[in-house]
C-alpha atoms as a printed R data frame, in Angstrom:
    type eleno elety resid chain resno       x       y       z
1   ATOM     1    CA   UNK     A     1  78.823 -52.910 -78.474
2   ATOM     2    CA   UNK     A     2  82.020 -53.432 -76.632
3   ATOM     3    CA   UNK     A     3  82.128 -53.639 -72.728
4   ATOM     4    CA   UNK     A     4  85.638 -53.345 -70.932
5   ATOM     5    CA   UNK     A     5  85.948 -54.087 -67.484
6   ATOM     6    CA   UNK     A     6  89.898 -53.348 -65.559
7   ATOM     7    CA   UNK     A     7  90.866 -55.179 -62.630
8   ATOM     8    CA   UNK     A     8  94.102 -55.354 -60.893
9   ATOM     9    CA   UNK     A     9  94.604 -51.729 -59.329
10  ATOM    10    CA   UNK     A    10  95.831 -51.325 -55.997
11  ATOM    11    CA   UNK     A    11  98.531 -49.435 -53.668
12  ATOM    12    CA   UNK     A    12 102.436 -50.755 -54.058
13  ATOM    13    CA   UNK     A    13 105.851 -49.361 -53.422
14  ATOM    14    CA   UNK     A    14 107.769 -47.697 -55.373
15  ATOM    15    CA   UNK     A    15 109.873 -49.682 -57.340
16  ATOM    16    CA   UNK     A    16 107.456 -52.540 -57.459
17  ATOM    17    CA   UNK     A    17 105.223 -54.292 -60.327
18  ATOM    18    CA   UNK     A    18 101.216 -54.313 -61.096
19  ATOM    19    CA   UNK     A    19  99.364 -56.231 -63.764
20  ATOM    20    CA   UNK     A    20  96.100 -55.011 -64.733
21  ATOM    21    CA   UNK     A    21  93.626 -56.937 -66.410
22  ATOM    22    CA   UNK     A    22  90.786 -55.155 -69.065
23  ATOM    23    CA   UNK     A    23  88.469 -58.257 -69.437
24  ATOM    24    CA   UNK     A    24  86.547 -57.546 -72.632
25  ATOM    25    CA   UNK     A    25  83.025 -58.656 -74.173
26  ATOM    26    CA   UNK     A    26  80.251 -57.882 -76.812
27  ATOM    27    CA   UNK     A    27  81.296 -57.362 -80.010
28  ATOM    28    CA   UNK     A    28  84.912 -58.008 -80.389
29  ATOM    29    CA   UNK     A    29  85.561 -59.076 -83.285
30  ATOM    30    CA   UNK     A    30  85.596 -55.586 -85.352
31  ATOM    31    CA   UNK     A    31  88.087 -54.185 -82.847
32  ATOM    32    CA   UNK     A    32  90.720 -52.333 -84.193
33  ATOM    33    CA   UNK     A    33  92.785 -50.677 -81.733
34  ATOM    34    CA   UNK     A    34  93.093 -51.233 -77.860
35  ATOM    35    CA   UNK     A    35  95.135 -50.081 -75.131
36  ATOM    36    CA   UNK     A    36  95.264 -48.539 -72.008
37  ATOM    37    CA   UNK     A    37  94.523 -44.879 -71.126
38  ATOM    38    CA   UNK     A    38  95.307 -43.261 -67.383
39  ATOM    39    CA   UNK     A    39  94.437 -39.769 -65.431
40  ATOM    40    CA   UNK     A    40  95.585 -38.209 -62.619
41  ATOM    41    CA   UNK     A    41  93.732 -35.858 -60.252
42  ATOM    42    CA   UNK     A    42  93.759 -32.300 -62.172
43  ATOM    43    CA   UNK     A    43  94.858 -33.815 -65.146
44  ATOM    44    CA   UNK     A    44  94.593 -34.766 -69.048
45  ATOM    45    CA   UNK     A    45  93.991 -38.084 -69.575
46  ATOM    46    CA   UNK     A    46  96.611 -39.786 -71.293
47  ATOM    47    CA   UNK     A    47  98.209 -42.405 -73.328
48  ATOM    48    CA   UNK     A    48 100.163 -45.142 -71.654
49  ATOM    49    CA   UNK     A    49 100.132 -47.966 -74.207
50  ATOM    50    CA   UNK     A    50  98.284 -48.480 -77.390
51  ATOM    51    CA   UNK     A    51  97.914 -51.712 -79.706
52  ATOM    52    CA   UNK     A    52  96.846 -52.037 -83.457
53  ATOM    53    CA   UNK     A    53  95.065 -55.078 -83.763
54  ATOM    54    CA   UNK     A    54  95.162 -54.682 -87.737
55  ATOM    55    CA   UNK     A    55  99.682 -53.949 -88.127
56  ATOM    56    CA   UNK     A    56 100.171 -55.936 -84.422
57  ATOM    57    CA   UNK     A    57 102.257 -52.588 -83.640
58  ATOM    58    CA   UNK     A    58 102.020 -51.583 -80.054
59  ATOM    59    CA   UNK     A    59 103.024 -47.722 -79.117
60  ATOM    60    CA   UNK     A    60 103.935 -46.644 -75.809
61  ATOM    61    CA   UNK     A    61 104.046 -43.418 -74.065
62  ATOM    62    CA   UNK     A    62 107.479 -42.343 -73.342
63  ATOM    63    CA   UNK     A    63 107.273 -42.293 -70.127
64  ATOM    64    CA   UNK     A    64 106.852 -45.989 -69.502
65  ATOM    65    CA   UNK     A    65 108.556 -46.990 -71.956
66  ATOM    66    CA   UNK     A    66 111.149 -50.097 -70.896
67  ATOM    67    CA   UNK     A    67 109.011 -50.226 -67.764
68  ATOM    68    CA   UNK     A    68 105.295 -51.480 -69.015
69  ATOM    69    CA   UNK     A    69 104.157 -54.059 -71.163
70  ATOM    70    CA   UNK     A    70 100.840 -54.247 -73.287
71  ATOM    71    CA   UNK     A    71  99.578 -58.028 -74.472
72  ATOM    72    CA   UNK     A    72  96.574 -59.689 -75.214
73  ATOM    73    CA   UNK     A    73  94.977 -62.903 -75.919
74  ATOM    74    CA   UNK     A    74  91.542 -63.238 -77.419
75  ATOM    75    CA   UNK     A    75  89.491 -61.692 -74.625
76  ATOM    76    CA   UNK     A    76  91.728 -60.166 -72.265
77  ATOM    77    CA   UNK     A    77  93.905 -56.837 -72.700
78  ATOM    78    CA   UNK     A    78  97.402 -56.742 -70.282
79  ATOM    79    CA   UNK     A    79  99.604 -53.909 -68.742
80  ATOM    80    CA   UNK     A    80 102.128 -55.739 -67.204
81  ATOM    81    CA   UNK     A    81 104.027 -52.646 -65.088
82  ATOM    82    CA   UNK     A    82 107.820 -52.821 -63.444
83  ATOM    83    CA   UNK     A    83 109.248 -50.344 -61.172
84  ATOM    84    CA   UNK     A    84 106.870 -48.297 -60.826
85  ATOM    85    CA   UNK     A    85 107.456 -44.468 -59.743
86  ATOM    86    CA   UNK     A    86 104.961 -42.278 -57.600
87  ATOM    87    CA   UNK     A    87 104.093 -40.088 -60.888
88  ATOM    88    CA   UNK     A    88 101.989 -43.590 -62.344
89  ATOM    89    CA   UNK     A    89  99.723 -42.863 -60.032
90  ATOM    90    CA   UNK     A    90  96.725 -42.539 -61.812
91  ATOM    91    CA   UNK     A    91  93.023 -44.094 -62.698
92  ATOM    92    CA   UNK     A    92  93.938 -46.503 -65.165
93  ATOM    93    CA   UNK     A    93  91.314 -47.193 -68.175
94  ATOM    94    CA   UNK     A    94  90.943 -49.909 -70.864
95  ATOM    95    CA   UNK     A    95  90.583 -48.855 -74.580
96  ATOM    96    CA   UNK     A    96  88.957 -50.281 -77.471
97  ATOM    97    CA   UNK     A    97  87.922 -48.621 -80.775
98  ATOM    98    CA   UNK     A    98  86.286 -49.886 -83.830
99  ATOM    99    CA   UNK     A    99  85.784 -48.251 -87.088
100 ATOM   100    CA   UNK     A   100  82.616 -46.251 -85.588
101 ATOM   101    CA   UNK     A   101  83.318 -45.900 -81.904
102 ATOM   102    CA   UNK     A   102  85.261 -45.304 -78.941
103 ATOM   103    CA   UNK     A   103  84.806 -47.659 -75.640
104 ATOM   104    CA   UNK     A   104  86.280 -47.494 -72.407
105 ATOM   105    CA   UNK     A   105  86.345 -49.269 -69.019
106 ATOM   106    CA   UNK     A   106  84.929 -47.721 -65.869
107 ATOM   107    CA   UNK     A   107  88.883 -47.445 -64.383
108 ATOM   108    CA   UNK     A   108  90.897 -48.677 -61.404
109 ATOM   109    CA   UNK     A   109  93.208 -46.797 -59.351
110 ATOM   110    CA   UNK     A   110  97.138 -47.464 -58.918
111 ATOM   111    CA   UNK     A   111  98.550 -45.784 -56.250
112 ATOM   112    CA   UNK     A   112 102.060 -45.868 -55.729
113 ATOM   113    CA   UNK     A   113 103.948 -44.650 -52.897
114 ATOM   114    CA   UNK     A   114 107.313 -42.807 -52.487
């Protein structure tokens, strides 16, 4: 079991920078792919950045890319995010998937204003 917990959310200009923090624990070590995931009110959640843990290949969603950055160290999961524009406004979630299942944080919100 794999528990993911985000931190860093909060209200900023547009134009401005976040980093959010997924602080992860449990079973780690099987871990195959993590990332981060976000949803706005009415919609899909989506892909912002995803990282293989097995090919160190990290895919981002076109929309941020140039803009946010995914990295990790052994127990902590990044999003590093630069100008941001009123349409990242979202719920924000950690990732994590081994080869049986599919975790995910509880979310923080990032609210950026125009």
């Amino acid at each position: 079991q794999v528990q993911l917990v985000e931190s860093g959310g909060g209200l900023v200009q547009a134009g401005g920078s976040l980093r959010l923090t997924c602080s992860a624990s449990g079973s780690i070590s099987n871990v195959l792919f993590m990332g981060w995931y976000r949803q706005a009110p009415g919609k899909e959640r989506d892909l912002v950045a995803l990282d293989s843990l097995t090919t160190s290949f990290t895919k981002y969603a076109d929309s941020v890319k140039g803009r946010f950055t995914l990295s990790r160290d052994n127990a902590n999961v990044y999003l590093q995010m630069n100008k941001l524009k009123p349409e990242d406004t979202a719920v924000y979630y950690c990732y994590a998937v081994d080869q049986t299942r599919t975790y995910w944080g509880q979310g923080t919100q990032v609210t950026v204003s125009s």
